[in-house]
Structures are given as structure tokens and as C-alpha cells.
C-alpha positions as CSV (number, residue, x, y, z in Angstrom):
1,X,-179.4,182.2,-174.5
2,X,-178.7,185.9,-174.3
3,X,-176.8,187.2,-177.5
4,X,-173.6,188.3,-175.5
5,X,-173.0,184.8,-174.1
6,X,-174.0,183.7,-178.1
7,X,-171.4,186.1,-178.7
8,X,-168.8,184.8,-176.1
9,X,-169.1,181.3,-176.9
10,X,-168.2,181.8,-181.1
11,X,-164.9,183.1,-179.8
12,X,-161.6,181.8,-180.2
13,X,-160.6,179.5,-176.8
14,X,-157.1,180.8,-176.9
15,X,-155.9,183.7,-179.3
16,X,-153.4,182.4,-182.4
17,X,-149.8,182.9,-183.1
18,X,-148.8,185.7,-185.4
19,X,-149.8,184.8,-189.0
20,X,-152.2,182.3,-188.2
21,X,-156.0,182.2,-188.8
22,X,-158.2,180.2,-187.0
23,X,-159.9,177.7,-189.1
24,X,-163.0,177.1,-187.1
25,X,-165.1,174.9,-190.2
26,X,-161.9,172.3,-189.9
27,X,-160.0,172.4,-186.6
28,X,-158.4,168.7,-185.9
29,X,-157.4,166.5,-188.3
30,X,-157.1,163.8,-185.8
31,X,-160.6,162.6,-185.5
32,X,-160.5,159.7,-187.7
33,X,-157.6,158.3,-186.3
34,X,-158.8,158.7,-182.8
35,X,-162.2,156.8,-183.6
36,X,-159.8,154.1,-185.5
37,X,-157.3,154.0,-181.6
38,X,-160.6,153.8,-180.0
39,X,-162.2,150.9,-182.2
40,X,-159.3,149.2,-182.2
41,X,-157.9,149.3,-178.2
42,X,-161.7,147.7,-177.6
43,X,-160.9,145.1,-179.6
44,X,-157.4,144.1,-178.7
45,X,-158.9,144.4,-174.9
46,X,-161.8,141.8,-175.5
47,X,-160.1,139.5,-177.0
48,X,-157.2,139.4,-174.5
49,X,-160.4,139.9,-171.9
50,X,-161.8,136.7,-173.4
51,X,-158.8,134.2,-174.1
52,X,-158.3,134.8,-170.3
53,X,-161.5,134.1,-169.4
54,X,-162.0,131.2,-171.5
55,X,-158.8,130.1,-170.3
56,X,-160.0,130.6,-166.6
57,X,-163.5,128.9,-167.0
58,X,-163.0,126.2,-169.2
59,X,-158.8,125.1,-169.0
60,X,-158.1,125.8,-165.0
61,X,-161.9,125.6,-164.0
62,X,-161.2,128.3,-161.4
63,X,-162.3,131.7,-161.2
64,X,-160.8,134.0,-158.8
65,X,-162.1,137.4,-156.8
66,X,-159.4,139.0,-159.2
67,X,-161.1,137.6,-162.6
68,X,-164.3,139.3,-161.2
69,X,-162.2,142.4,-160.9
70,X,-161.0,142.1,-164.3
71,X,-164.8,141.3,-165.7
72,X,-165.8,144.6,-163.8
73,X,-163.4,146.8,-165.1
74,X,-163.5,145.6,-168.7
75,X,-167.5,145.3,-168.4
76,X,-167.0,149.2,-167.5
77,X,-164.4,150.2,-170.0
78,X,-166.0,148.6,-173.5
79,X,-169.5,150.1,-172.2
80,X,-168.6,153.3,-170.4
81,X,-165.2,154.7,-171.3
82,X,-164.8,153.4,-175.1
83,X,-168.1,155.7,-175.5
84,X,-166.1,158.7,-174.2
85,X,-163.3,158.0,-176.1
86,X,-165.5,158.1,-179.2
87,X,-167.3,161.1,-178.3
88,X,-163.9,163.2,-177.3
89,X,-162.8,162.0,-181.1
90,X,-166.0,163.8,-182.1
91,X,-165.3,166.7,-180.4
92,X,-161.9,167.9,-182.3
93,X,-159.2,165.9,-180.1
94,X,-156.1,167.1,-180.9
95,X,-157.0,170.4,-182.3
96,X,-154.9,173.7,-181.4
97,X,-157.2,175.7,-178.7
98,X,-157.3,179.2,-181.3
99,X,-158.4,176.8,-184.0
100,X,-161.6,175.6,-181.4
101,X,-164.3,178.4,-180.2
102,X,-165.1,178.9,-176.5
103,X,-168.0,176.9,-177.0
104,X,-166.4,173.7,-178.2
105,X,-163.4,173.8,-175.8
106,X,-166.0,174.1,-172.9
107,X,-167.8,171.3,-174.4
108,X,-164.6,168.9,-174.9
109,X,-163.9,169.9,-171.7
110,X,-167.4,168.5,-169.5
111,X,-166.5,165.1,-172.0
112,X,-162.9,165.0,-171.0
113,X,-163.7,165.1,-167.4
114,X,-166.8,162.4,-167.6
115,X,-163.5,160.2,-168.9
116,X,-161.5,160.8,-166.2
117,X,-164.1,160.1,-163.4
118,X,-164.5,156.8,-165.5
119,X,-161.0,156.1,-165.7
120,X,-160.5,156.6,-162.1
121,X,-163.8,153.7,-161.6
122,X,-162.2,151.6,-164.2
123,X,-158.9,151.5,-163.1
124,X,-159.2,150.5,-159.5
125,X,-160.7,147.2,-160.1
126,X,-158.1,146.6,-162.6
127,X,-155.2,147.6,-160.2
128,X,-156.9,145.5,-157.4
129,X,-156.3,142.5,-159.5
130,X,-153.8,143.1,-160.8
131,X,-152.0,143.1,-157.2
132,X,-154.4,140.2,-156.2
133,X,-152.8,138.3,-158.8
134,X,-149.1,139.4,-158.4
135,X,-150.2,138.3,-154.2
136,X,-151.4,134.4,-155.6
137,X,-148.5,134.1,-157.1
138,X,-145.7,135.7,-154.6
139,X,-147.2,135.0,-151.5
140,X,-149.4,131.6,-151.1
141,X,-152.1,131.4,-149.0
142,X,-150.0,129.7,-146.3
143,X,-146.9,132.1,-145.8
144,X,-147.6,135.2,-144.3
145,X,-144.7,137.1,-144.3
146,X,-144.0,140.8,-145.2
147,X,-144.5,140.4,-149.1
148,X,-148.3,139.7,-148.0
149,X,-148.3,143.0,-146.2
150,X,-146.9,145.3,-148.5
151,X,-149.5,144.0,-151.5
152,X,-152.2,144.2,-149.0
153,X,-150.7,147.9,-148.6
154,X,-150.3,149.1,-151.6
155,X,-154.4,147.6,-152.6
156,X,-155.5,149.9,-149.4
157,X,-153.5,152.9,-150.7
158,X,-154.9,152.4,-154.4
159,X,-158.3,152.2,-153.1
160,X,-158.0,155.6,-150.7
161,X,-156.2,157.4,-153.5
162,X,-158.9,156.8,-156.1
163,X,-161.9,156.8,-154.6
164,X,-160.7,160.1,-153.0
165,X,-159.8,161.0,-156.2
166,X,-163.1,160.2,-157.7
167,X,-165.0,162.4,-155.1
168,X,-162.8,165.9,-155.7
169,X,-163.0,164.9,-159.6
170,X,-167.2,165.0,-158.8
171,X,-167.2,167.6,-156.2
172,X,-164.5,169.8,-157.7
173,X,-166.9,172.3,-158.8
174,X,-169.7,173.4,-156.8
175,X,-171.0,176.6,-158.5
176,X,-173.2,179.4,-156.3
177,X,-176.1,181.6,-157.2
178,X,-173.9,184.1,-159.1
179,X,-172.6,181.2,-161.6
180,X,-176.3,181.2,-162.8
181,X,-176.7,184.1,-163.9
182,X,-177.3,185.4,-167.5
183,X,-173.5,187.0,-167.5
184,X,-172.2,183.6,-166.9
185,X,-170.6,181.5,-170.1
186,X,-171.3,177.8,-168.6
């Protein structure tokens, strides 16, 4: 690492208000409580996750292309996006940007947007059944009328708008040959 872009990454991300320092050695004060919100969303998720599933395997004996939904996007939230969520806490969540150098921001910022591509995979299976479930219950298999349509709808138009969103979150950025220079910061 050449020592100007050593030099341009221990700046401060934003510059401070009048009569404030940056405090660099203690920025957030927030990261224990966002590892406790993390810790403890999990939980509250896999136990509701698993009453419903018990419920669904053992009590009604029937599991439905939704539950598989819901097993997908749980399966993907405990082991993909609870992991970002603790390493965001990590990185000084909730910190003001002059008390964070360029470094950490840009750092923070490549985890934040790993989350929100997983957010975007997460959250469309748990949409889908969502709506699969509202459509068992408001419109039986045997009536076909325009409540079946406008379910069936609004699953097609959740599944182009994040998938689409998915690919511009992962193609967003497409640097060139002058990005890779030495003058570059990341």
C-alpha cells in the first residue's frame, strides 16, 4: 500500500461539527447492544421458526411449498444474514462518520452492502409465503376468481422487483483499469 493511500484512509470520513474532536480509539457506543438485537432477533425467529414447524409436521401433518419457503429463508437468515449483522456491530454501527476514518467507513460500507444483497435473497422467499399462505386461506383451491389473480400478481411483481434488485445491488459497480491504480483509495 503506497503511503498516500495509507495516508488517505486514516482520515476522517466526514469532517466534524465546530468543537468537536474525532475520537477515532472509541467511535460507537452501540456495538454491544447491536450484538445483544442480533443474538436475540435469532432467537425469537427460531423459536417462532420451530413452534410452526413442529406444529406443521407433527399437529396438521402437512407441509406446504410455503413452509419450504419459510425453511429457506430462515435457513438463510440464522446462517447468512445474522453473521452480517454481527460483523456490521463489529464494525462501529451507529457511530457519527467524523468519529470513523475513511478506512473503516469504506470497510462498514462493503459489509453493509453484503447485507443488503442477503436481505434482498432472504426476503423473497419469505414474501412468497407469506402470500402463498394469505392465497390458502382467501382463495381455495376450487374458486378462481380475481382474489387468486391479484396474489398471483403481486408474487410475480415481488419476484421481478427483487431479483432485479439483487442483480443492480451485484452489478452496481463495475470498476475500469483506472480504478486500479495506485492513486485509487478502494
Amino acid at each position: 500500500m503506497t503511503a498516500e493511500r495509507e495516508k488517505a484512509l486514516s482520515e476522517p470520513a466526514a469532517h466534524p461539527p465546530l468543537g468537536v474532536t474525532p475520537d477515532f480509539e472509541h467511535p460507537s457506543q452501540f456495538e454491544k447492544s447491536g450484538l445483544v438485537a442480533a443474538i436475540t432477533l435469532l432467537i425469537v425467529i427460531s423459536l417462532l421458526f420451530s413452534m410452526r414447524m413442529f406444529v406443521k409436521a407433527r399437529i396438521a401433518r402437512h407441509i406446504d411449498i410455503e413452509d419450504y419457503l419459510l425453511a429457506l429463508a430462515w435457513t438463510l437468515y440464522s446462517g447468512g444474514f445474522t453473521l452480517v449483522a454481527i460483523m456490521v456491530t463489529r464494525k462501529h454501527v451507529g457511530a457519527h462518520q467524523w468519529n470513523l476514518t475513511l478506512g473503516q467507513l469504506i470497510d462498514y460500507l462493503k459489509t453493509f452492502h453484503t447485507g443488503s444483497l442477503l436481505y434482498n435473497v432472504i426476503i423473497l422467499p419469505l414474501k412468497v409465503s407469506i402470500i402463498l399462505q394469505l392465497l390458502r386461506f382467501f382463495a381455495p383451491h376450487s374458486i378462481r376468481n380475481s382474489t387468486l389473480w391479484m396474489f398471483h400478481t403481486v408474487i410475480w411483481l415481488n419476484v421481478i422487483f427483487y431479483v432485479t434488485c439483487t442483480f443492480l445491488l451485484i452489478f452496481a459497480c463495475k470498476p475500469d483499469e483506472s480504478s486500479s491504480s495506485s492513486s485509487s483509495i478502494d
